[in-house]
C-alpha positions as a Markdown table, in Angstrom:
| # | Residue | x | y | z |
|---|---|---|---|---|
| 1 | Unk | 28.1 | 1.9 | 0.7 |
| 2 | Unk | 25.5 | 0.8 | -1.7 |
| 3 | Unk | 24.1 | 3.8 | -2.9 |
| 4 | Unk | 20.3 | 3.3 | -2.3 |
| 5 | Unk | 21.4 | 2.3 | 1.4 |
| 6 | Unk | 23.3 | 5.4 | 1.5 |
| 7 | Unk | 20.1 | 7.2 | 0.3 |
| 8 | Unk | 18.1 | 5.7 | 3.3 |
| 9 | Unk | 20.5 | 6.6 | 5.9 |
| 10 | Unk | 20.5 | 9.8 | 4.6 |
| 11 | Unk | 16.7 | 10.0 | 4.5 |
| 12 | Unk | 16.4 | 8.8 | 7.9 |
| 13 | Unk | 18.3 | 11.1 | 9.0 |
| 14 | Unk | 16.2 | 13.9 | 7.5 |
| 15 | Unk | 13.5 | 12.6 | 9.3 |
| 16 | Unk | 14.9 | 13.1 | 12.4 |
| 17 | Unk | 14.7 | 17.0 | 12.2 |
| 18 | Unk | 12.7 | 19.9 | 11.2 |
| 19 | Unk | 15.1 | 21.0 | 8.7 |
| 20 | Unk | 18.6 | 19.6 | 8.1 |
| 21 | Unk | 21.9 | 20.9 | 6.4 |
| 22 | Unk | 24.0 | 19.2 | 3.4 |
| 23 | Unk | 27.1 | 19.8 | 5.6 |
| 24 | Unk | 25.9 | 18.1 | 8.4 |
| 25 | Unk | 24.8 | 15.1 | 6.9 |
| 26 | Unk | 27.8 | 15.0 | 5.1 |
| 27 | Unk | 29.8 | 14.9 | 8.6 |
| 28 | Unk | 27.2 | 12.5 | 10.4 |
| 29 | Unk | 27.5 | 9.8 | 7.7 |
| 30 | Unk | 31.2 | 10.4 | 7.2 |
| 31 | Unk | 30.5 | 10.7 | 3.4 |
| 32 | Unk | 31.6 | 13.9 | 0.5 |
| 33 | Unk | 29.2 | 17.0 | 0.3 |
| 34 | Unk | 29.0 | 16.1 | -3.5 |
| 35 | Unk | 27.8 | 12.5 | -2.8 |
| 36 | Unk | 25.1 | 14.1 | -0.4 |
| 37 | Unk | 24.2 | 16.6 | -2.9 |
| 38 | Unk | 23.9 | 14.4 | -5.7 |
| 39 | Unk | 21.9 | 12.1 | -2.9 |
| 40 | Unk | 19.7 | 14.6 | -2.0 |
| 41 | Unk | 18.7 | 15.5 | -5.4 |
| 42 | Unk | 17.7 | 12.0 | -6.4 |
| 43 | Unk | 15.5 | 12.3 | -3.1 |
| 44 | Unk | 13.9 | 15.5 | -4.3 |
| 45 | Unk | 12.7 | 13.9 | -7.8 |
| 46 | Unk | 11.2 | 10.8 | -5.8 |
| 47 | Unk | 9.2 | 13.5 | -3.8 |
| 48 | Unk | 10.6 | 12.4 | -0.6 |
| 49 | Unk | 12.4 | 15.7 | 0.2 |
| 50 | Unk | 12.3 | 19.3 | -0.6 |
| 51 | Unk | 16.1 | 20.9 | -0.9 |
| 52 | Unk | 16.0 | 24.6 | 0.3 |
| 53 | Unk | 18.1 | 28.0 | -0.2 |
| 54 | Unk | 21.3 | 27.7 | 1.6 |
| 55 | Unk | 21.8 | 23.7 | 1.4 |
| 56 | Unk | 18.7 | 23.4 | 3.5 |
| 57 | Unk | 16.5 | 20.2 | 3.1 |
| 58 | Unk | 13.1 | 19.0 | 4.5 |
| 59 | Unk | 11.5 | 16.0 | 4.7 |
| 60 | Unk | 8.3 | 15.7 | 2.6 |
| 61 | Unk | 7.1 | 12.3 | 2.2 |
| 62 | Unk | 3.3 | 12.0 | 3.5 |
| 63 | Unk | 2.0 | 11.1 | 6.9 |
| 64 | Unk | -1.0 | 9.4 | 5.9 |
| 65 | Unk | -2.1 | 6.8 | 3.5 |
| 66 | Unk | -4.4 | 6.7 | 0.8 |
| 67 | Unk | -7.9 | 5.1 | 1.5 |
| 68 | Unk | -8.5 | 1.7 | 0.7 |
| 69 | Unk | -11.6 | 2.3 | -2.0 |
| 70 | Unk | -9.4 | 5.2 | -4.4 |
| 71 | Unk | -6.4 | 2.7 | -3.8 |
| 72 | Unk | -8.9 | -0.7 | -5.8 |
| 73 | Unk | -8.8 | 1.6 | -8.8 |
| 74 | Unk | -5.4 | 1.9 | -9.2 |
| 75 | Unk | -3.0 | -0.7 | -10.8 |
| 76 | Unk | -6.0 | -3.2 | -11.1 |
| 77 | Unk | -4.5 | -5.0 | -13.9 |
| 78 | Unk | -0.9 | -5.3 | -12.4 |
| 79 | Unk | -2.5 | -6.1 | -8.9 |
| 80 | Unk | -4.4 | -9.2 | -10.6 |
| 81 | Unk | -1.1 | -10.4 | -11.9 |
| 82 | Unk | 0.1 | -10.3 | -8.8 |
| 83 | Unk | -2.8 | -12.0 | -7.1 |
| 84 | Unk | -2.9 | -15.0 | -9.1 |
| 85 | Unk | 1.1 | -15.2 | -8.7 |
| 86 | Unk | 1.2 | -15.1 | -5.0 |
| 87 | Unk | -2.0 | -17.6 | -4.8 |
| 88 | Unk | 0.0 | -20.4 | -7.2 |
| 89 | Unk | 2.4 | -20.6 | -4.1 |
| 90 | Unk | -0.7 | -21.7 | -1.9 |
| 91 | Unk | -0.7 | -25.8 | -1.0 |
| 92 | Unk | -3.2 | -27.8 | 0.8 |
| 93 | Unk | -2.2 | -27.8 | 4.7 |
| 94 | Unk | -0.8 | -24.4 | 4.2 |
| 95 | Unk | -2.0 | -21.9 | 7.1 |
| 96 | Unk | -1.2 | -18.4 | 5.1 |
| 97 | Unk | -1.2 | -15.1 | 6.7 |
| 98 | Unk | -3.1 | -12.7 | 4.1 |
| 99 | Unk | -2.2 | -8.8 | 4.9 |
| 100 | Unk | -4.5 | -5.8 | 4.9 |
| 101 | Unk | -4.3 | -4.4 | 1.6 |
| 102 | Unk | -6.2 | -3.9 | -1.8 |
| 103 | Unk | -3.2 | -6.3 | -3.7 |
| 104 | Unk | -3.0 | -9.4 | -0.6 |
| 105 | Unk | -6.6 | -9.3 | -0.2 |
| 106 | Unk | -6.8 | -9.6 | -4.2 |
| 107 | Unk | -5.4 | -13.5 | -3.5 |
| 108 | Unk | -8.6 | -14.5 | -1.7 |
| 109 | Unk | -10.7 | -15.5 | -4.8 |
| 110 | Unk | -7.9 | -17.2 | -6.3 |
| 111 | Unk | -7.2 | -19.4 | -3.4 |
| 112 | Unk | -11.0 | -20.9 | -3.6 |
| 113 | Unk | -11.2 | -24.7 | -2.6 |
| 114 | Unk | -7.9 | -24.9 | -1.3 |
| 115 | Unk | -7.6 | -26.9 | 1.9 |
| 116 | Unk | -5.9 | -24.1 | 3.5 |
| 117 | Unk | -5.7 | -22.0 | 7.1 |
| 118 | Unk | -6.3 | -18.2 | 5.9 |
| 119 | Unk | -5.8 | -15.3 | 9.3 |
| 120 | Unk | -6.1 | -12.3 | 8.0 |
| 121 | Unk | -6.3 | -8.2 | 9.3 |
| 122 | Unk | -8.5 | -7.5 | 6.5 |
| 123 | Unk | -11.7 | -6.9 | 7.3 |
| 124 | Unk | -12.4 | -7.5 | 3.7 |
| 125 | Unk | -12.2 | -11.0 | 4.4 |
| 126 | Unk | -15.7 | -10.6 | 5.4 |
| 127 | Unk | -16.5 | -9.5 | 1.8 |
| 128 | Unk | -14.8 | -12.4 | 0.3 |
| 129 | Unk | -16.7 | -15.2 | 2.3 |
| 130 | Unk | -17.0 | -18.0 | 1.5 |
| 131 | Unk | -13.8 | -19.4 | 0.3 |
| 132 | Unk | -14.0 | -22.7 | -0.5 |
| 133 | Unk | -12.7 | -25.8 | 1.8 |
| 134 | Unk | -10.8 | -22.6 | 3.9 |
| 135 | Unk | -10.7 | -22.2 | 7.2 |
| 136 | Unk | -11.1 | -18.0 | 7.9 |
| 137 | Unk | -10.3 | -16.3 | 11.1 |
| 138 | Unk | -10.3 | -12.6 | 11.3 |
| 139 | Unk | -7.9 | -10.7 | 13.6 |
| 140 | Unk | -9.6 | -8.6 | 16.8 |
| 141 | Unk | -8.5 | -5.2 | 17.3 |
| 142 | Unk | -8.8 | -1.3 | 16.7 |
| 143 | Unk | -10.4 | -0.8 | 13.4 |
| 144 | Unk | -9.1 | 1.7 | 10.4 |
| 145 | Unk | -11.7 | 1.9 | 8.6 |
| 146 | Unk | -10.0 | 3.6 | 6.1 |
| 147 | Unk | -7.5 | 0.8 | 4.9 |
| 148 | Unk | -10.2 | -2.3 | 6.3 |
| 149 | Unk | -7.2 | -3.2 | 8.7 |
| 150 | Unk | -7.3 | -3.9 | 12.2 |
| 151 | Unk | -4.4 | -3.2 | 14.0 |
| 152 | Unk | -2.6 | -2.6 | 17.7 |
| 153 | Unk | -1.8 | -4.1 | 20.7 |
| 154 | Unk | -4.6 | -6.9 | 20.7 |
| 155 | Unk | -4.1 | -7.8 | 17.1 |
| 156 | Unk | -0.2 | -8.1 | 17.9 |
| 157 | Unk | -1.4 | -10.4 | 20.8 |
| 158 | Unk | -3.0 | -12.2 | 18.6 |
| 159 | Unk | -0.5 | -13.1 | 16.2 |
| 160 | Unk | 2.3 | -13.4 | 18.7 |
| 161 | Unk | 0.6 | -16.8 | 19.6 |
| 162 | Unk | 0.7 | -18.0 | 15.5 |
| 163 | Unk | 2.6 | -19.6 | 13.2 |
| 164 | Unk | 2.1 | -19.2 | 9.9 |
| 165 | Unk | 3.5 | -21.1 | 6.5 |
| 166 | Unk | 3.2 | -18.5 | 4.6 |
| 167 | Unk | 2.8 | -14.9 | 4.9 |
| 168 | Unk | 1.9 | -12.5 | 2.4 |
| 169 | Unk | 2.6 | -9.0 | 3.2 |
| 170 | Unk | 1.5 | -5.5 | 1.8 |
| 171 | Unk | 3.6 | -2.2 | 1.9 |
| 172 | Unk | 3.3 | 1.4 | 0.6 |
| 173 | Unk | 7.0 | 0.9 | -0.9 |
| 174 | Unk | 10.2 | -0.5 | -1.2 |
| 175 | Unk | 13.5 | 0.2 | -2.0 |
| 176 | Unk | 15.4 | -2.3 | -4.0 |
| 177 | Unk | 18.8 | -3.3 | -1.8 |
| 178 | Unk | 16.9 | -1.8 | 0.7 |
| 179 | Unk | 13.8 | -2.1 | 2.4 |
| 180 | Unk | 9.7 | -1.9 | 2.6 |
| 181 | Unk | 7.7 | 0.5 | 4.1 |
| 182 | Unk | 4.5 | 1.9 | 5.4 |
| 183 | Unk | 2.5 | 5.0 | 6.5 |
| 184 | Unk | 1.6 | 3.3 | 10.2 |
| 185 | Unk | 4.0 | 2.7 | 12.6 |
| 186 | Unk | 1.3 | -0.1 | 13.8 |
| 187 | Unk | 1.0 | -1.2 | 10.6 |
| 188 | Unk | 4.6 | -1.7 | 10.7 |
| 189 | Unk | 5.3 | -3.9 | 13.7 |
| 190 | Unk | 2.1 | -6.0 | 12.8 |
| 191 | Unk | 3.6 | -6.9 | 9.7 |
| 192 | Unk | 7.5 | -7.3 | 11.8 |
| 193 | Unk | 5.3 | -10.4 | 14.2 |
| 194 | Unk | 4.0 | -11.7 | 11.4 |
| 195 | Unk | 7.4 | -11.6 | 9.4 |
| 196 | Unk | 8.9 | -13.3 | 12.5 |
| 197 | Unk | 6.4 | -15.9 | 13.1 |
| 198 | Unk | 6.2 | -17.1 | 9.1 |
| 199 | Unk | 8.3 | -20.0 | 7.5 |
| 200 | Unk | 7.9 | -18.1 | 4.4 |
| 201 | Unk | 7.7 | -14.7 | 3.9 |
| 202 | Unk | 6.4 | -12.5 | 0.6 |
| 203 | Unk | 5.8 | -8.9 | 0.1 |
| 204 | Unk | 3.2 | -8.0 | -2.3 |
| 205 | Unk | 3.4 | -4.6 | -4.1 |
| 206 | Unk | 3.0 | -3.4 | -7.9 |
| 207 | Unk | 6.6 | -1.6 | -9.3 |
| 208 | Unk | 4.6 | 1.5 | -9.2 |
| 209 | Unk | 5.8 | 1.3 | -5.7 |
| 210 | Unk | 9.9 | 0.9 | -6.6 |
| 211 | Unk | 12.2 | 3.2 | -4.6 |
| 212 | Unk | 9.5 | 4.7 | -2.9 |
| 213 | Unk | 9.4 | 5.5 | 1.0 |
| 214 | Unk | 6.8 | 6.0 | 3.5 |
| 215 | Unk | 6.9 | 6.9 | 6.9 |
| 216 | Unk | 8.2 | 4.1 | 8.8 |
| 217 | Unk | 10.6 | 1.3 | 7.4 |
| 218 | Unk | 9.2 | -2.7 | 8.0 |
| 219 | Unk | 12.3 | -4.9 | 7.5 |
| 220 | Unk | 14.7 | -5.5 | 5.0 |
| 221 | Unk | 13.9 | -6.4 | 1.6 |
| 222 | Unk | 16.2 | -9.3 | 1.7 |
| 223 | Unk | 14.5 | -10.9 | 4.8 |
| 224 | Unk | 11.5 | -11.5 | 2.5 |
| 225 | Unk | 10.2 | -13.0 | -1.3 |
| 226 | Unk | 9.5 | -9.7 | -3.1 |
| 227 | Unk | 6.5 | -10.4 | -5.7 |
| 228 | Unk | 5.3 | -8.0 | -8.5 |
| 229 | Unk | 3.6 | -8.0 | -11.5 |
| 230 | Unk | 7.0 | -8.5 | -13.6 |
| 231 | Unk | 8.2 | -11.7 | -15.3 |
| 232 | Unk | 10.6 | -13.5 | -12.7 |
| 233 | Unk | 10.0 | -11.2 | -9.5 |
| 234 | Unk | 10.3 | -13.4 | -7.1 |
| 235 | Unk | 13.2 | -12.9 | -5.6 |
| 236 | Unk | 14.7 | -13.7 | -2.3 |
C-alpha cells in the first residue's frame, strides 16, 4: 500500500475510537507493528495524533475551523497566485461553481467582464458585487457566519438541480495520493454535489495545507485538478 494511503487508513481508524492500540491497528489493517509505529509517528509530527505510554494513541486533529477574517491574513501572497491561476481557466459561456473560502472567493475580482455564470456559497459574493458582464446567484441555506458559507440540506437542494462547467473547490487540507478534507461534515457533502455535478473539477488550497487532515475526508485527490501557488500545480 502506498504509504500516505496507509497513513489515512490508519488515521481513520483512530478516529473511530477514544483511544486506540499499535497492536490492534497493526491486526485490523493486516500490516507490521513497526510499519504502524513508524506510521504513527509521522502522524504525531503532523499534529494529527498524540502517541501515549503503553503504545496508546489518540486522535488530535481539531473539530473546528478557523474563522474566515484571521484565515484573509494568512498566505495572502500565495492565495493571489492562486487566484489569478484558477481565474485564467475561466471562458465566456462558462457557468463556474466558486466555493466558500478566503482562496476561491479571491477569484472573483479576477474574473471581472467575463461573460460567465458564477453560483456561489459565499456570502462574500455580496462583497464582491458587481462583477462585470457575470451573472451572480447566491446559494439559500443555513448561514456560518464564521466561514461566510451557507450550507445544509436546502443548499444541497439547490445544487442537486445544477450543472456547472467548472467548479472550484476549497478545503482545510489534502494529502497528496490521497485526499482533501474539511472541518464540516456539511461542508463536505456540499462540496461531494458539486464535485458530481461539475464537468471540471479544481481544488484550491496553498501547500501550507500539504499532508494535512481535518475532520472529515471530501473525495479523492485524483477525482479533481489540484491548484496551488507552485509552478506547474495543476495536476490531475
Amino acid at each position: 500500500m502506498v504509504p500516505e494511503l496507509r497513513k489515512e487508513e490508519i488515521l481513520k481508524s483512530i478516529k473511530k475510537r477514544d483511544i486506540s492500540y499499535i497492536k490492534d491497528l497493526a491486526a485490523e489493517l493486516n500490516i507490521s507493528l513497526s510499519t504502524v509505529r513508524r506510521d504513527v509517528a509521522a502522524l504525531e509530527q503532523e499534529g494529527s495524533v498524540i502517541v501515549m505510554r503503553g503504545g496508546a494513541v489518540k486522535y488530535k486533529a481539531e473539530d473546528f475551523d478557523e474563522p474566515v477574517v484571521k484565515k484573509k491574513l494568512i498566505h495572502s501572497e500565495e492565495k493571489e497566485i492562486i487566484a489569478r491561476k484558477a481565474a485564467a481557466l475561466v471562458e465566456d459561456g462558462d457557468c463556474v461553481y466558486v466555493d466558500s473560502g478566503t482562496t476561491t472567493v479571491g477569484m472573483l475580482k479576477y474574473l471581472q467582464g467575463k461573460r460567465i455564470t458564477i453560483v456561489s456559497s459565499s456570502t462574500e459574493l455580496l462583497d464582491n458585487l458587481p462583477v462585470k458582464n457575470a451573472k451572480c446567484i447566491l446559494l439559500g441555506g443555513e448561514v456560518r457566519d464564521d466561514l461566510e458559507s451557507v450550507l445544509g440540506a436546502l443548499t444541497e437542494k439547490m445544487i442537486s438541480d445544477m450543472y456547472f462547467d467548472k467548479a472550484f473547490i476549497g478545503a482545510n487540507g489534502y494529502i497528496p495520493d490521497g485526499g482533501i478534507y474539511t472541518y464540516d461534515d456539511r461542508e463536505a457533502r456540499k462540496k461531494v454535489i458539486v464535485k458530481d455535478h461539475s464537468k471540471a473539477v479544481y481544488v484550491l488550497m496553498d501547500t501550507s495545507k500539504k499532508n494535512k487532515y481535518a475532520f472529515s475526508k471530501v473525495f479523492d485527490l485524483g477525482e479533481a485538478v489540484l491548484i496551488t501557488e507552485e509552478e506547474d500545480s495543476e495536476d490531475s
